[in-house]
N, C-alpha and C positions, 0 to 999 in steps of 0.2 A: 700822847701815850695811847690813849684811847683808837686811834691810827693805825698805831704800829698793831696793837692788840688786834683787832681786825685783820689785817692782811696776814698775819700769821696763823691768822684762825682760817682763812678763805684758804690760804695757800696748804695747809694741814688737810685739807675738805677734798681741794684738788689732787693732792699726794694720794687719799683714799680710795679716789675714784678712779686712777688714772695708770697706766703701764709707765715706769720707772727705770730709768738702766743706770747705772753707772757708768764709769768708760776708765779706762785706761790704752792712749798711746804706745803703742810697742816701736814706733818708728823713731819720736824723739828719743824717748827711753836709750835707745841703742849710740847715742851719743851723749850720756851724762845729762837731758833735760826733761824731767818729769811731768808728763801733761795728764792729768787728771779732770774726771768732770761727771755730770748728771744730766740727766733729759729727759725731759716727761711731757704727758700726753696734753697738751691744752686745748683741741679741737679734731674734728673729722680727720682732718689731714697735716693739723698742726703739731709743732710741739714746741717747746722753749730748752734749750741747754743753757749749760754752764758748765763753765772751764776754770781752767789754772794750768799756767805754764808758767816755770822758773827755772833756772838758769842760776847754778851754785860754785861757775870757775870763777875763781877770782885772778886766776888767768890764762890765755888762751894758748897764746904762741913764747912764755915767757916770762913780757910784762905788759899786756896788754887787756883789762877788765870783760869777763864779757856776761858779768851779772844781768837778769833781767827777771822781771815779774809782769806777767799778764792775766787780767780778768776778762773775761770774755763771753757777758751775755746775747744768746742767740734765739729769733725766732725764725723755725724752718717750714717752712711750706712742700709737702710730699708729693709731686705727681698722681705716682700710685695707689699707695695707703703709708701708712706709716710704720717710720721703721721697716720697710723694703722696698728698693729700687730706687732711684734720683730724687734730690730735694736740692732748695735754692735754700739759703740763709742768710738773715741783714745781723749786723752786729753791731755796736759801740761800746766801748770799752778802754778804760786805764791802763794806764803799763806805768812800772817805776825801772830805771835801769841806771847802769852802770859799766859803761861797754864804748866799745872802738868800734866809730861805726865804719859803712862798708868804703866809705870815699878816704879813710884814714889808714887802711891797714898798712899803708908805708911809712909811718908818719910816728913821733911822737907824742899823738894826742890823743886823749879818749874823754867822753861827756857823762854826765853826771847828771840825771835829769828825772824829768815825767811825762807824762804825753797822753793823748786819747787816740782811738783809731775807729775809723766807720768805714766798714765794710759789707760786703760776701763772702759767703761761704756755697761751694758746690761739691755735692757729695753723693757716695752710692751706697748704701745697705743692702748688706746679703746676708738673708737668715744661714746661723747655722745649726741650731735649732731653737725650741721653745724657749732657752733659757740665753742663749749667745746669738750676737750679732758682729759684723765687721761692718766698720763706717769708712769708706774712705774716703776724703778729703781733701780740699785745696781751697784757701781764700786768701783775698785781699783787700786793699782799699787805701784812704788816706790815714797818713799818720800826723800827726799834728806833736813834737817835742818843745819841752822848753829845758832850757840844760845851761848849765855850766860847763865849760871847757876846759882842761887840765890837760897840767902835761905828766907822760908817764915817764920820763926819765930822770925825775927828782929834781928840776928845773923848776923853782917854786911860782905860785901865783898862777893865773889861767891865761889861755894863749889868748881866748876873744876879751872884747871889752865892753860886753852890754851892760847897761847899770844894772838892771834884775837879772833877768834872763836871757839869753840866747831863743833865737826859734828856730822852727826849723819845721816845713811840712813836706810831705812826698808821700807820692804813690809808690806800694811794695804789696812784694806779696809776704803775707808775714804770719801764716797758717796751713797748717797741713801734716799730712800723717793717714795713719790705719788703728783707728781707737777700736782695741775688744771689749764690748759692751755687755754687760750682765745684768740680763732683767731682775728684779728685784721683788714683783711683785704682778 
């Protein structure tokens, strides 16, 4: 407890000292998946975000799931300075989903799972002024799921036959957008 107390107190200290944005995705947005997030300053040229990306069809083409939830912490490294012009970013992060992935869209079967991803991220900010910025974006990396398999045609029981879980890892790219960012402070 005593832990926990500390880092919220340290990370409270760095929120006072430090440039803060918010972000909101206009790009996902435009297809029904809301990506939200925060960034803040934790060095010369550094900074740390954080995201959330969700996905609320419960179906895509009819009958095919394509729920997903991502957490997505990041630390970026600026070229320039921060917060304007090109920066690199490493990430790892959880995802829980519920979705037909891309090797099945003929098919009917969809997974039911969790997974972690470690990535990059590459991006460009352009002031538009004091108060707004535009992030643009693209990452990827591995994805590591474990799932369960089902079928979506009401054919009961799962198609695979792992005793726990199924796995499943691959390289994707599985981020990206034009987040409008609002400084905060």
């Amino acid at each position: 407890m005593k832990k926990l107390f500390a880092f919220i107190v340290l990370f409270l200290t760095i929120q006072l000292q430090s440039q803060t944005f918010i972000k909101f995705n206009g790009a996902t947005a435009l297809v029904g998946i809301p990506n939200v997030g925060i960034e803040t300053s934790i060095g010369e040229k550094t900074t740390f975000s954080f995201d959330v990306m969700a996905s609320f069809w419960k179906s895509f083409n009819g009958n095919s799931p394509m729920e997903f939830y991502t957490f997505t912490p990041e630390v970026r490294y600026h070229f320039k300075e921060k917060y304007n012009g090109f920066y690199v970013g490493a990430h790892a992060g959880p995802d829980f989903y519920q979705l037909q992935k891309w090797n099945y869209w003929d098919t009917n079967k969809y997974e039911h799972g969790f997974g972690y991803r470690l990535g990059v991220t590459v991006g460009y900010n352009i002031k538009l002024n004091d108060k707004f910025l535009l992030d643009i974006f693209a990452g990827g990396g591995w994805h590591q799921g474990f799932y369960h398999g089902y079928y979506n045609d009401g054919t009961p029981g799962r198609y695979e036959k792992a005793q726990h879980w199924n796995k499943s890892g691959e390289w994707l790219p599985y981020r990206g957008g034009v987040m409008l960012s609002y400084k905060l402070n």
